[in-house]
VOBA-1610 file (N, C-alpha, C; in pm, whole numbers, padded with zeros to 5 digits, always signed):
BEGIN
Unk+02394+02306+02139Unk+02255+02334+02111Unk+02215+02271+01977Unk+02143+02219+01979Unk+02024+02112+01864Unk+01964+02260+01805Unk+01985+02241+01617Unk+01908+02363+01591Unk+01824+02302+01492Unk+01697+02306+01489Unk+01564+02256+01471Unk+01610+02280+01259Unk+01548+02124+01231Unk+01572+02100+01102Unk+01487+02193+00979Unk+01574+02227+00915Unk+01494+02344+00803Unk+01393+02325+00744Unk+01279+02409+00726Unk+01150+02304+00655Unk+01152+02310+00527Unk+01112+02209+00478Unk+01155+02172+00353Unk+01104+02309+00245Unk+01172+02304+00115Unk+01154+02420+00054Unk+01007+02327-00051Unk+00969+02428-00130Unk+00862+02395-00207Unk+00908+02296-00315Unk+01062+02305-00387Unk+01038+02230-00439Unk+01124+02089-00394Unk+01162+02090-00249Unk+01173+01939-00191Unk+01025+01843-00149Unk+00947+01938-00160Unk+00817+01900-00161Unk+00765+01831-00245Unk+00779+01912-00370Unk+00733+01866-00513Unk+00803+01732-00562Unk+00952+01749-00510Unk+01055+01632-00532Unk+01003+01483-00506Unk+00920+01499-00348Unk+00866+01432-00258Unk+00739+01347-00358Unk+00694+01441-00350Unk+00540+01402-00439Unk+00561+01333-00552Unk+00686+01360-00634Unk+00692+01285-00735Unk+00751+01150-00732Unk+00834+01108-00604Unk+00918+01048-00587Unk+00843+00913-00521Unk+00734+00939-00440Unk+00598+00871-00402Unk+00523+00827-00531Unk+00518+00897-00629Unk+00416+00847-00719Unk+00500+00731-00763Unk+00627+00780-00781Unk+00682+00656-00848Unk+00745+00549-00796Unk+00774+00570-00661Unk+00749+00444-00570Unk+00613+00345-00580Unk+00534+00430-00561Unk+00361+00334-00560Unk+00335+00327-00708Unk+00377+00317-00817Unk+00360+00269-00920Unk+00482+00166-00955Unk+00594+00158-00887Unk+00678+00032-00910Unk+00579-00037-00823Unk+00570-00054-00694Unk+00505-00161-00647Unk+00394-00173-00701Unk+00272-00136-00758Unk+00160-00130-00863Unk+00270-00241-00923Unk+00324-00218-01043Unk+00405-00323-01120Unk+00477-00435-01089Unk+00481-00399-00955Unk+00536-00537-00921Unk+00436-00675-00856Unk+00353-00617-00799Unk+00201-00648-00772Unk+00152-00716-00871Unk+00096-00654-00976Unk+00075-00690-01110Unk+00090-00774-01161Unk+00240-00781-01188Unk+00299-00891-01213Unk+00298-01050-01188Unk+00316-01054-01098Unk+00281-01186-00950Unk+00134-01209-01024Unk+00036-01116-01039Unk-00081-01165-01047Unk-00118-01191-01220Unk-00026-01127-01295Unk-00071-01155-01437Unk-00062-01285-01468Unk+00011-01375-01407Unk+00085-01542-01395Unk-00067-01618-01459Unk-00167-01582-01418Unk-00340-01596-01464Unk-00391-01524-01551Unk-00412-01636-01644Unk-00523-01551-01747Unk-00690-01528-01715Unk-00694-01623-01649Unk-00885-01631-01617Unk-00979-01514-01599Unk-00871-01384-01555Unk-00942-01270-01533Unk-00879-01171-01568Unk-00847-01130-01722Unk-00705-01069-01725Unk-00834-00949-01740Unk-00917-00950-01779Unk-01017-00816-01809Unk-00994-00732-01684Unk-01050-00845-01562Unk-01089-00807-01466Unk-00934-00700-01411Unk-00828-00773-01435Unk-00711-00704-01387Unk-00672-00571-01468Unk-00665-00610-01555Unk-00682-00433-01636Unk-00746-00351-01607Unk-00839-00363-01559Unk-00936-00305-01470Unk-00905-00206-01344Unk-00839-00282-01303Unk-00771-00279-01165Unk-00674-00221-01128Unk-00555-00253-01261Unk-00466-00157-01285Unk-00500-00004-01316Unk-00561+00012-01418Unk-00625+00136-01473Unk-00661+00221-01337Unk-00758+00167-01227Unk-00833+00186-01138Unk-00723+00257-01058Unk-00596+00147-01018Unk-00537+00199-00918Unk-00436+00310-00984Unk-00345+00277-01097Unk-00336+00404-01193Unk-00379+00556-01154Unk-00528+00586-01203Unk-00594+00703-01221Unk-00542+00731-01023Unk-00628+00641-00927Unk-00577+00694-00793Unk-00469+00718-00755Unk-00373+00691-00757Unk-00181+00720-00736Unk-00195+00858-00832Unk-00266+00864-00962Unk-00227+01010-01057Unk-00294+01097-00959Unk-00438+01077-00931Unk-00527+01158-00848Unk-00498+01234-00745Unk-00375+01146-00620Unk-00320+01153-00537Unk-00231+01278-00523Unk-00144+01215-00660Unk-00014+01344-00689Unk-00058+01489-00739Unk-00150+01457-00807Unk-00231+01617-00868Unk-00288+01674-00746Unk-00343+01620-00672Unk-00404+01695-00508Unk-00273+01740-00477Unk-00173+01646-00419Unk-00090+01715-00363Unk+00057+01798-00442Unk+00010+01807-00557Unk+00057+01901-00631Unk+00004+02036-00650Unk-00132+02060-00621Unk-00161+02180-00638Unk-00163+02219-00487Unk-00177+02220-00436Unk-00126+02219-00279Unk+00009+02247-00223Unk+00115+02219-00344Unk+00231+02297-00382Unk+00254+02304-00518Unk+00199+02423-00547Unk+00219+02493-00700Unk+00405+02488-00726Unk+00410+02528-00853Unk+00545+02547-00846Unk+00556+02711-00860Unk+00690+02722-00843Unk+00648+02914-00867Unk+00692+02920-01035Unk+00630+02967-01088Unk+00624+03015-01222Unk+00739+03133-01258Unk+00807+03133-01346Unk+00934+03253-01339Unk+00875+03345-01460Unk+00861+03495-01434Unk+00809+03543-01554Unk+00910+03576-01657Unk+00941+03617-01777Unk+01049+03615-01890Unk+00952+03572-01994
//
């Protein structure tokens, strides 16, 4: 008998979420990169970075409060 996989605990969750942000911010940097090779629009790319930045942070804070952590009292 197949016994159905455990659901993840809260903080394999949290693990998750953080582990995504920092996946999509290496590739952000690696992206980047390739494209900094040009100066002609470096404004414009800072820009861009910043832009996609704040969204990947935006991302993880949604799905961070969506799993709180549990707080220990002491």
């Amino acid at each position: 008998m197949i016994r159905p996989a455990p659901a993840p605990t809260r903080d394999t969750v949290r693990q998750s979420i953080a582990d995504q942000l920092l996946e999509a911010l290496d590739q952000l940097v690696t992206r980047h990169r390739a494209l900094a090779l040009h100066d002609a629009h470096i404004e414009l790319h800072a820009e861009l970075i910043a832009a996609e930045v704040a969204h990947q942070l935006a991302m993880a804070r949604s799905a961070l409060h969506r799993h709180p952590s549990l707080r220990h009292a002491g």
